[in-house]
Z-matrix of the N, CA and C atoms (Angstrom, degrees):
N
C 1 1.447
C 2 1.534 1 109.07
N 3 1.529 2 114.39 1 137.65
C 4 1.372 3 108.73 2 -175.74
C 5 1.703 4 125.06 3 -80.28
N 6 0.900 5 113.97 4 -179.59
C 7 1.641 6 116.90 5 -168.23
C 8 1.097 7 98.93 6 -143.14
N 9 1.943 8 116.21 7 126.15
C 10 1.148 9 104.26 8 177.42
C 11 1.735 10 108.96 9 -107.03
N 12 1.436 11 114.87 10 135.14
C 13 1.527 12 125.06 11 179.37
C 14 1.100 13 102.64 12 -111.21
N 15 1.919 14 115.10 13 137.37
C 16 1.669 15 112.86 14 160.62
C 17 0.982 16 86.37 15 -103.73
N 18 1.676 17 115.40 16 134.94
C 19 1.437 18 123.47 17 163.13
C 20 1.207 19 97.75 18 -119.53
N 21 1.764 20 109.70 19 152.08
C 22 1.490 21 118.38 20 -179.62
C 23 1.370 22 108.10 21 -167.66
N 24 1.285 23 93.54 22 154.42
C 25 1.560 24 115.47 23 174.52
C 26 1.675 25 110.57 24 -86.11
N 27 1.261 26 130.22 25 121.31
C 28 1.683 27 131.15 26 -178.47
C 29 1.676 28 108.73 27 -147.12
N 30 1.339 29 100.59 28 149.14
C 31 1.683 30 102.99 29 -179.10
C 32 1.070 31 115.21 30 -59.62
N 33 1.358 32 149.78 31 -152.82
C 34 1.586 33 158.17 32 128.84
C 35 1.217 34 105.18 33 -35.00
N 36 1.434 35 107.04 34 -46.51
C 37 1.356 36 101.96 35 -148.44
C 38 1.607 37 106.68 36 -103.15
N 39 1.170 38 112.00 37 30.38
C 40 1.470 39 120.61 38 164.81
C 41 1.495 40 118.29 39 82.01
N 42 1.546 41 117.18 40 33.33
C 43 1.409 42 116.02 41 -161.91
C 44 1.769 43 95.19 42 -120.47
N 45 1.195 44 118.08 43 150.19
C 46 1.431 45 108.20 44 169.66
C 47 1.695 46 111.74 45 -128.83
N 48 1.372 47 117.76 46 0.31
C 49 0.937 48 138.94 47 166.92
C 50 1.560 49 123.30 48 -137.87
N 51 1.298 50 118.29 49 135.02
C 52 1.363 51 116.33 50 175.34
C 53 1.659 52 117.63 51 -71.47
N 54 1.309 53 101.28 52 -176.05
C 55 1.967 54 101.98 53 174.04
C 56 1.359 55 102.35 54 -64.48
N 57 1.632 56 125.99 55 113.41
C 58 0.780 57 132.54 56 139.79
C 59 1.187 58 108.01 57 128.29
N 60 0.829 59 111.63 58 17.38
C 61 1.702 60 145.88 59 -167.82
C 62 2.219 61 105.63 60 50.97
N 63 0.933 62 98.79 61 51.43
C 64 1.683 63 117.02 62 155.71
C 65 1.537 64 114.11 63 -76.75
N 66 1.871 65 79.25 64 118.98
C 67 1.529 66 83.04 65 -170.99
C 68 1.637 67 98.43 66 -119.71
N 69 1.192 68 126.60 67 36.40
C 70 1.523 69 141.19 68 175.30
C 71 1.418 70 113.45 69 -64.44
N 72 1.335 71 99.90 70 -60.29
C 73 1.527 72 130.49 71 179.05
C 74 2.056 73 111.90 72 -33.65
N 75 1.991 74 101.68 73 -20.91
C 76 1.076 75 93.79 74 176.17
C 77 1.923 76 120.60 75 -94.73
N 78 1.701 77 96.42 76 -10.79
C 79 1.579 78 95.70 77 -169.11
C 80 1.535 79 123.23 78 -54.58
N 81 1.296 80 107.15 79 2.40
C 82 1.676 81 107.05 80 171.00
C 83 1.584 82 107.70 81 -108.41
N 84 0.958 83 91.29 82 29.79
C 85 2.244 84 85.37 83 -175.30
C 86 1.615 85 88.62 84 -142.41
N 87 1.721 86 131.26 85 9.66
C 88 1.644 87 117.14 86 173.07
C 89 1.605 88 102.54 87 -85.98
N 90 0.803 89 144.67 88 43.88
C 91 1.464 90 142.19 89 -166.20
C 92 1.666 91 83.17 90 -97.68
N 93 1.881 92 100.16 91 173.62
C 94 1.138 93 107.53 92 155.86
C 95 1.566 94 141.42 93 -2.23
N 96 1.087 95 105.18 94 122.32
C 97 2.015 96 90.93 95 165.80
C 98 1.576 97 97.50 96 -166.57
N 99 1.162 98 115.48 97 80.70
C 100 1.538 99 93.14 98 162.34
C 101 1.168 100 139.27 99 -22.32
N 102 1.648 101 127.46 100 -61.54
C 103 1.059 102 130.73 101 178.53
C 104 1.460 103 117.57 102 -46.45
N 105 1.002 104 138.40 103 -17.21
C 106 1.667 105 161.97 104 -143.56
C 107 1.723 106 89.66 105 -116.18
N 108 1.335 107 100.23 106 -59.93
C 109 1.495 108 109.83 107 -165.86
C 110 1.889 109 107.49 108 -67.74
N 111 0.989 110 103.64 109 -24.12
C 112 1.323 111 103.21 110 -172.53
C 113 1.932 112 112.08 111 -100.71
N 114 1.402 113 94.10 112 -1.77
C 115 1.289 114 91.22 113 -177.84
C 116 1.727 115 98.21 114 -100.18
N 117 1.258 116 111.01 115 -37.38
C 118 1.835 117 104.44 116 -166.44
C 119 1.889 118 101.06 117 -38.38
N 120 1.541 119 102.46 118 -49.75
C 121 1.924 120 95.64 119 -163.95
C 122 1.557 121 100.51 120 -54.40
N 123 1.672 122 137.42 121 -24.86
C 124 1.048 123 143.98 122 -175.53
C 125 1.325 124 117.37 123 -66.69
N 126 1.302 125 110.93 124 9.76
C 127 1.825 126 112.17 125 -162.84
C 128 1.261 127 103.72 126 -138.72
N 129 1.356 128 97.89 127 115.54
C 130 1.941 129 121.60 128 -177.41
C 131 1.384 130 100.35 129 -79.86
N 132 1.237 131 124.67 130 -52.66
C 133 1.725 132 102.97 131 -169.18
C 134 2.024 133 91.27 132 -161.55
N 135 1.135 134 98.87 133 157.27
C 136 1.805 135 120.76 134 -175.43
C 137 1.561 136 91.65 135 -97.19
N 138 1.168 137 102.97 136 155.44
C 139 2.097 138 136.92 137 -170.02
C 140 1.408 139 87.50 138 -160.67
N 141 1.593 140 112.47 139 85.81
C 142 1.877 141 115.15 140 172.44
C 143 1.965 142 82.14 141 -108.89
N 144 1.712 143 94.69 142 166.26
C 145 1.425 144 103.93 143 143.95
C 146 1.026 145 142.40 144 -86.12
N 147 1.472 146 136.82 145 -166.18
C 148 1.426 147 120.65 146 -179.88
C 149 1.599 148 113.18 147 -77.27
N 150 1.545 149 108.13 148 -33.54
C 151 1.553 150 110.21 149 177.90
C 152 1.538 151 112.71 150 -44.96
N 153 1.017 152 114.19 151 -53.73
C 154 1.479 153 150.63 152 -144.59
C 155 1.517 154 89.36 153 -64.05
N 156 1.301 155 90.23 154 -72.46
C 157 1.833 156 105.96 155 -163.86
C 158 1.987 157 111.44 156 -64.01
N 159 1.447 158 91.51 157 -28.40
C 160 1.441 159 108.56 158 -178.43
C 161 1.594 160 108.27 159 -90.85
N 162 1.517 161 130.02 160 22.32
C 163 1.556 162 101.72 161 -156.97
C 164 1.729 163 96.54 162 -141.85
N 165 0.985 164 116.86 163 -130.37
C 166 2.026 165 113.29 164 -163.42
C 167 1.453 166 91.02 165 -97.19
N 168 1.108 167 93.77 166 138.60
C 169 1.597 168 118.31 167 159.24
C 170 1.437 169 140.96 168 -64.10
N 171 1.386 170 140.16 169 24.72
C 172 1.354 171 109.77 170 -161.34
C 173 1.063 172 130.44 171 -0.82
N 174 1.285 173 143.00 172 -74.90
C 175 1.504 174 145.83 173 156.10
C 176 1.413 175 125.79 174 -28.38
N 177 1.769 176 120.83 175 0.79
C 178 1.347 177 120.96 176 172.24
C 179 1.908 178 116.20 177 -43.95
N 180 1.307 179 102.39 178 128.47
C 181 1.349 180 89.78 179 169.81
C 182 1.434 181 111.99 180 95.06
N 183 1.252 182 116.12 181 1.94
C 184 1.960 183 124.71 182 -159.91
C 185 1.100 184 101.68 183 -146.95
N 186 1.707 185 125.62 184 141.56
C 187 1.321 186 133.65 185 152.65
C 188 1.559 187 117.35 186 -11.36
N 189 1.314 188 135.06 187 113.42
C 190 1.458 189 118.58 188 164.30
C 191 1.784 190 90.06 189 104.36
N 192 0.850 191 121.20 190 -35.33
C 193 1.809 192 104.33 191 150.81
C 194 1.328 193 135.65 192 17.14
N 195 1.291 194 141.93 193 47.23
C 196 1.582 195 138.45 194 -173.41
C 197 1.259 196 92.39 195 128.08
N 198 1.531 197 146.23 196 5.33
C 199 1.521 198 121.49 197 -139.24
C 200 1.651 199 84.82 198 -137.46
N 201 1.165 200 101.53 199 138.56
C 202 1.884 201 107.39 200 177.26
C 203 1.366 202 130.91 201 -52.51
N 204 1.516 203 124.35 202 105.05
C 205 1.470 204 108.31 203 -161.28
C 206 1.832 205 128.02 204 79.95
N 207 1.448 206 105.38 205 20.39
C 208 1.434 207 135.53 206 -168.37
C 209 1.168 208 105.80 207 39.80
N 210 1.622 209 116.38 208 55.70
C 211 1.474 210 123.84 209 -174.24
C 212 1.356 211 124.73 210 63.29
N 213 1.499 212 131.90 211 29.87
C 214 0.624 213 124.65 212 166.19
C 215 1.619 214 114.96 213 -86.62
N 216 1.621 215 141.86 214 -14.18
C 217 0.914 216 147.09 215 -86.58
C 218 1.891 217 83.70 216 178.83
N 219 1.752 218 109.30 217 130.07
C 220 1.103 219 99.84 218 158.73
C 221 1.393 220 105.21 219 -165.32
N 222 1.338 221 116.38 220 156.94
C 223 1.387 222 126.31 221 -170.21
C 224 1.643 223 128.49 222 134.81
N 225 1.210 224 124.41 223 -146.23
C 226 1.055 225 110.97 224 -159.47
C 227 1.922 226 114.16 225 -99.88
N 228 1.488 227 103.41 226 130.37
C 229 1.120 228 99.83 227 -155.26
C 230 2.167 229 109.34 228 -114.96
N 231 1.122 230 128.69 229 128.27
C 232 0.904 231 134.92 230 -144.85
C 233 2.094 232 109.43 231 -122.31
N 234 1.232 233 106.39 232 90.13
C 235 1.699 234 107.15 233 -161.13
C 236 2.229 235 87.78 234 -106.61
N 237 1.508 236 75.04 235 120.29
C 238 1.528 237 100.67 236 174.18
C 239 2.019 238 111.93 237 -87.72
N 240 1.143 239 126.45 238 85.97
C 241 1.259 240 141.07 239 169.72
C 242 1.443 241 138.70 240 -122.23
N 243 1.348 242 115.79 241 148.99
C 244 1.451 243 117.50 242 -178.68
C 245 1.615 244 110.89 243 -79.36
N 246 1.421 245 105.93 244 -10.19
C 247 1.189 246 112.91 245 -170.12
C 248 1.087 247 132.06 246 -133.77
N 249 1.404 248 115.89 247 68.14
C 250 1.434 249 154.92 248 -132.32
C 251 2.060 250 98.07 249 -77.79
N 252 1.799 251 118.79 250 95.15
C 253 1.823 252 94.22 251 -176.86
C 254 1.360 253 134.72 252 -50.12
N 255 1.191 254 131.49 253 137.59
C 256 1.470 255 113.45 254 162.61
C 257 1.432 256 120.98 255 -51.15
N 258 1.590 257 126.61 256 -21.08
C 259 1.164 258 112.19 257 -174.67
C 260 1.594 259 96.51 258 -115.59
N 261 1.168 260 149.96 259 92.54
C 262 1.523 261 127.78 260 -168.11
C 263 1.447 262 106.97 261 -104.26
N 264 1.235 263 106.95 262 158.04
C 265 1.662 264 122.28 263 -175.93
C 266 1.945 265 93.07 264 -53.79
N 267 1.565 266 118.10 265 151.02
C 268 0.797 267 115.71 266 -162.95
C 269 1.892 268 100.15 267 -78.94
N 270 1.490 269 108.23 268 -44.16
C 271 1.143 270 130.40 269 -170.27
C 272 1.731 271 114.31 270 -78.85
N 273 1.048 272 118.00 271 32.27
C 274 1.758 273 142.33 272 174.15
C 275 1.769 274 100.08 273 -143.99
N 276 1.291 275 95.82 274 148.76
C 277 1.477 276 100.28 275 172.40
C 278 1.640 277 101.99 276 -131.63
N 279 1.234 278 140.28 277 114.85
C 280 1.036 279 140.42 278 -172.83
C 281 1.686 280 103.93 279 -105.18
N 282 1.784 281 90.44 280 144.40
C 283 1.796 282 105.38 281 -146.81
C 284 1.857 283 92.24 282 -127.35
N 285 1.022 284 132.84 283 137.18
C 286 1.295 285 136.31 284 -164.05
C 287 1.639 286 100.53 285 -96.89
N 288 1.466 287 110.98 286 -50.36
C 289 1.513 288 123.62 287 161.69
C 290 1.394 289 149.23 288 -84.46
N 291 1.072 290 133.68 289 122.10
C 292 1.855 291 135.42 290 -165.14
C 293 1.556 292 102.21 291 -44.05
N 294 1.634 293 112.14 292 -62.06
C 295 1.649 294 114.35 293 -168.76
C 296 1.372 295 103.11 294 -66.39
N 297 1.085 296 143.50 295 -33.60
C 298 1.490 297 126.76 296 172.31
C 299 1.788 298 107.95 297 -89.43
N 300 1.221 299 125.34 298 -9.52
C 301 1.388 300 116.94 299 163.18
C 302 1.998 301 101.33 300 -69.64
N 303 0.914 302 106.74 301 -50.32
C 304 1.529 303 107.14 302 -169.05
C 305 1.451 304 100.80 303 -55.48
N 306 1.405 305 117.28 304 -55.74
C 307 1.647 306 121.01 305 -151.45
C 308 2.020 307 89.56 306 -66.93
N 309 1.169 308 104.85 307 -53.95
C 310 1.946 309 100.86 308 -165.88
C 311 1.653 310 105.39 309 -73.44
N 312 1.323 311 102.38 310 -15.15
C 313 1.897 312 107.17 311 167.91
C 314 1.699 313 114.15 312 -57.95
N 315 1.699 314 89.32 313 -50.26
C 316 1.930 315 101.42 314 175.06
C 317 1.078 316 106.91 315 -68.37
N 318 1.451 317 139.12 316 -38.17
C 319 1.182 318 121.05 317 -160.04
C 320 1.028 319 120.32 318 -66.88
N 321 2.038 320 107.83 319 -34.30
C 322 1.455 321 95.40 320 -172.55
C 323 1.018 322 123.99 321 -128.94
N 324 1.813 323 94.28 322 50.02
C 325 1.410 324 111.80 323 174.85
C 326 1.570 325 92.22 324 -117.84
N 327 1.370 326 131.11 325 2.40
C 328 1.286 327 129.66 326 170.09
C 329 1.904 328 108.42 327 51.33
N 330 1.149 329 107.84 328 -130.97
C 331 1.360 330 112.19 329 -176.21
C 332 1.349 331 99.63 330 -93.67
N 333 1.208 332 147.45 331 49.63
C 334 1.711 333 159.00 332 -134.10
C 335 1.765 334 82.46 333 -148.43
N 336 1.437 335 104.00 334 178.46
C 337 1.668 336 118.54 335 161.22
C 338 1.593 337 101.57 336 -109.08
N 339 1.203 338 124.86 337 153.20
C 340 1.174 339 116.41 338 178.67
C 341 1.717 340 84.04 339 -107.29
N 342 1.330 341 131.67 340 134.54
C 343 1.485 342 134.73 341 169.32
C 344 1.856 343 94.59 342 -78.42
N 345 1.677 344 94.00 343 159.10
C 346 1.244 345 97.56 344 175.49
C 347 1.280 346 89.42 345 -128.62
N 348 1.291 347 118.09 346 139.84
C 349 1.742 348 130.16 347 162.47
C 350 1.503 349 116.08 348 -111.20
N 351 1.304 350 102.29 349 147.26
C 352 1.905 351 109.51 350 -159.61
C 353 1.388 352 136.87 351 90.08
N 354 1.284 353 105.16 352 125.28
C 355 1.740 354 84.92 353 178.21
C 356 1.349 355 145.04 354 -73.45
N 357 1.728 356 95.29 355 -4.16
C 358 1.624 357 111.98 356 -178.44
C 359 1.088 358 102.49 357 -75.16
N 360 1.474 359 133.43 358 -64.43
C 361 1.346 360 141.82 359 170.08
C 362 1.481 361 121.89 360 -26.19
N 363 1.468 362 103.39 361 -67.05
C 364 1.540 363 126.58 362 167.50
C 365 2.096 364 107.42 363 -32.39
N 366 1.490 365 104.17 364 -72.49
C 367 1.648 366 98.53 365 167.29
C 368 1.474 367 121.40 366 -51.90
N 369 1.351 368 128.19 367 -36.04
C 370 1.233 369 121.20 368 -172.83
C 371 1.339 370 115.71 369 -85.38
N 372 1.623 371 119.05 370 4.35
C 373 1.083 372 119.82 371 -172.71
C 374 1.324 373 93.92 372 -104.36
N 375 1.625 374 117.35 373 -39.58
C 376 1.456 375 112.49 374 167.78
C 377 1.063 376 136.23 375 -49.51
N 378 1.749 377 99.21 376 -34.19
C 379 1.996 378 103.24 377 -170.11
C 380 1.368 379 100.27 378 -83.88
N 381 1.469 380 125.18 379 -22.93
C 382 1.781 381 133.17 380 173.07
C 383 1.482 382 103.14 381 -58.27
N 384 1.350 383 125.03 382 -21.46
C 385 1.237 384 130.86 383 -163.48
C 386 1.946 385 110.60 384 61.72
N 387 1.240 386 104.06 385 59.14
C 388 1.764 387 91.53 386 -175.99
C 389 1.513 388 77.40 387 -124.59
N 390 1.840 389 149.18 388 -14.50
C 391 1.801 390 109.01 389 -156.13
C 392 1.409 391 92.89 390 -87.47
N 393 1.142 392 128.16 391 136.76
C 394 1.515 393 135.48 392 175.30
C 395 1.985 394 102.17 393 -75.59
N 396 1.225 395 106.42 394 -45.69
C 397 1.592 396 123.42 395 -163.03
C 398 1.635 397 127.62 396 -113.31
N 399 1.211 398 126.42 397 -178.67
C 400 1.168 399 93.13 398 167.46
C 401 1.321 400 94.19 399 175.34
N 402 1.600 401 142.41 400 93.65
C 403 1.542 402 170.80 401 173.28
C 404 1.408 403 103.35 402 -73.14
N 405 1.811 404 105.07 403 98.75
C 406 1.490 405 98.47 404 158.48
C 407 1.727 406 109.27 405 -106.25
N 408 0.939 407 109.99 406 139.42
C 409 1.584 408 103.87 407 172.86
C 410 1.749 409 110.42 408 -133.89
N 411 1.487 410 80.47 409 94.62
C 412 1.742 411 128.53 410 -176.17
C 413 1.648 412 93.47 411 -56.08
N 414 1.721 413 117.84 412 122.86
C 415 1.219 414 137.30 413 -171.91
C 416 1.187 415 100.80 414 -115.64
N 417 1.475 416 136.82 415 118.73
C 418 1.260 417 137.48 416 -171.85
C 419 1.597 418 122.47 417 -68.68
N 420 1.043 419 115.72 418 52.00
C 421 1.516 420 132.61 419 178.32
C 422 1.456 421 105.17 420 -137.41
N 423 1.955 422 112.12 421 160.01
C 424 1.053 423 133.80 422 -168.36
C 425 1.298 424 96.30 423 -106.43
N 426 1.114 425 133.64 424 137.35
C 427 1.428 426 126.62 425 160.08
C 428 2.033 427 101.98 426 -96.00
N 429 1.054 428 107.33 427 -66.91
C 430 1.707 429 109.10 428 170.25
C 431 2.354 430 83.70 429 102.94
N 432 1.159 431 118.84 430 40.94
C 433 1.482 432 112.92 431 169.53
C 434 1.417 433 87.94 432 135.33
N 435 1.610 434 94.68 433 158.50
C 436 1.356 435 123.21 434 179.01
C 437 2.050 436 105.51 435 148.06
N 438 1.240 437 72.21 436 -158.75
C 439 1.755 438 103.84 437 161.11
C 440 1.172 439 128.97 438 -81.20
N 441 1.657 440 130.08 439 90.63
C 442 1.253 441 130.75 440 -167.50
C 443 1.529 442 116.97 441 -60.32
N 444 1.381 443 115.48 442 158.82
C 445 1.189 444 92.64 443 -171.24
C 446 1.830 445 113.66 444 -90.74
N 447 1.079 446 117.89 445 -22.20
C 448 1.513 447 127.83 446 161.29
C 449 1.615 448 132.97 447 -126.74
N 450 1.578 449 96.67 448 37.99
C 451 1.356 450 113.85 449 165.90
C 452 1.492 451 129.63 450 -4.24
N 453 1.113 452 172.76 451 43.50
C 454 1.235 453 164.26 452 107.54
C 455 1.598 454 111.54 453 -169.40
N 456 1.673 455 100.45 454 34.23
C 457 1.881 456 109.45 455 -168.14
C 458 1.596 457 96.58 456 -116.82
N 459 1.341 458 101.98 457 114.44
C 460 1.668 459 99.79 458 165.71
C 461 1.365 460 102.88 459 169.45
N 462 1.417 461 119.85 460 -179.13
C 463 1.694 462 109.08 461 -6.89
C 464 1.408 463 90.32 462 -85.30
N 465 1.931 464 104.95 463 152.21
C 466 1.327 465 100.49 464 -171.90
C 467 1.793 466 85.82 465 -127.04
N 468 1.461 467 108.81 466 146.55
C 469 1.443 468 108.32 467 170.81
C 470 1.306 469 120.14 468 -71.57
N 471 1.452 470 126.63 469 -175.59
C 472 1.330 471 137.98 470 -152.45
C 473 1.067 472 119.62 471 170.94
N 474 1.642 473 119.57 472 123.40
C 475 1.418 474 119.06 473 -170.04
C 476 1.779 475 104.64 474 -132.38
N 477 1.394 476 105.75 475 110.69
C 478 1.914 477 111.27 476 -154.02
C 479 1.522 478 71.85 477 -58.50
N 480 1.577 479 112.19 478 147.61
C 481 1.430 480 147.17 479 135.12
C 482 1.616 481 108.73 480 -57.60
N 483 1.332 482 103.09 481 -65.85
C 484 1.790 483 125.25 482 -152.90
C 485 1.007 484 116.83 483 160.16
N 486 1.893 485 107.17 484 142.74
C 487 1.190 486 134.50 485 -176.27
C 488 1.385 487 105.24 486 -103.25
N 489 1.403 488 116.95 487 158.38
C 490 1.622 489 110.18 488 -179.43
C 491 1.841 490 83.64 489 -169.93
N 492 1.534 491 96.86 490 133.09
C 493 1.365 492 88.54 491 154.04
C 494 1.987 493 118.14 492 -101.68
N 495 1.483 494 94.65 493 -173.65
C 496 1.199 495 120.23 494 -170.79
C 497 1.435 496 102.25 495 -149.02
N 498 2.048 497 98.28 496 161.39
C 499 1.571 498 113.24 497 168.89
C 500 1.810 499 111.32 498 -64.56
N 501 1.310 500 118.10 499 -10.69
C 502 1.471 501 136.30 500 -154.57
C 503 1.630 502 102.74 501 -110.16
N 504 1.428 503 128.99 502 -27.02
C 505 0.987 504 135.65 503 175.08
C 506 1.958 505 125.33 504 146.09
N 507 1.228 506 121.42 505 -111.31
C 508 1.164 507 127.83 506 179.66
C 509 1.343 508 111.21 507 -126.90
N 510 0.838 509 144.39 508 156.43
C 511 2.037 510 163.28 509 -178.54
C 512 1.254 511 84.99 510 -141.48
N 513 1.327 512 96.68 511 131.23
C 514 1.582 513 137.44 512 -177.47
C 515 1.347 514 86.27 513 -148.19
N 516 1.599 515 119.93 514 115.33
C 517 1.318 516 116.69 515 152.11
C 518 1.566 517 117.09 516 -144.90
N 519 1.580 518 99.39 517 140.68
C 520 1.734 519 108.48 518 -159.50
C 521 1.376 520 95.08 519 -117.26
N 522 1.543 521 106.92 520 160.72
C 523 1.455 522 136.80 521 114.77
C 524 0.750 523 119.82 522 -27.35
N 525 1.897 524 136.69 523 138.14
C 526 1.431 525 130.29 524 157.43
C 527 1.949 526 99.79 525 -105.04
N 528 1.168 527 103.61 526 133.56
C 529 1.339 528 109.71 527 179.07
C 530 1.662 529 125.03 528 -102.21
């Protein structure tokens, strides 16, 4: 049975996106990370939002460019929107609703984690009660604004798994309770 984890990259200061949703601010914190590295083979299929899937790249400009996990990462990918394209990438399936984004997210992530990308998604998966987990890996920079990383969700419990560092920063990864 699948497990859903938001894992993410965020400053200290609790941002996971910059103003305007700039996601540049992370290309000096993709280095190394085991923990990162050992989780991608762990992941059956992505549940991003539309921002998410539609928005800046860290990897602009670099091998792995547009591609989940700067290509490290492949399979079936699942974009939760109101605004469904007429022409959509063949290899995304875009889902208008949360309960059928979740249910075809599990399916075909089987006994896999399905990752969730975004923070809109990420809360609505929380307040649905479906994220089982939840991987921040804290980059030692301030942003001072952006995209929070759990914007108007709380208080939600949490039971630390494990800490681990990295060349990239800190892994913090929980239980959702």
């Amino acid at each position: 049975m699948a497990k859903f984890l938001y894992s993410v990259t965020m400053s200290a200061d609790g941002f996971i996106a910059g103003p305007g949703g700039d996601m540049q601010w992370m290309r000096p914190y993709l280095g190394a990370n085991a923990e990162l590295d050992a989780l991608v083979p762990q992941i059956g299929a992505i549940l991003a939002g539309r921002r998410s899937h539609d928005g800046d790249d860290p990897h602009k400009g670099q091998p792995g460019e547009g591609e989940a996990f700067g290509g490290g990462w492949d399979g079936p990918e699942f974009v939760l929107t109101h605004r469904i394209p007429a022409n959509p990438n063949p290899w995304v399936t875009f889902v208008d609703q949360l309960p059928t984004a979740i249910t075809a997210a599990a399916e075909a992530a089987g006994d896999k984690y399905v990752n969730v990308i975004g923070a809109d998604v990420a809360r609505q998966c929380l307040e649905a009660g479906a994220l089982d987990e939840v991987l921040l890996i804290v980059a030692p920079v301030f942003l001072g604004a952006g995209t929070r990383v759990f914007a108007g969700a709380g208080p939600v419990r949490l039971a630390r798994r494990r800490v681990t560092e990295a060349a990239s920063g800190t892994n913090l990864w929980f239980d959702v309770l």
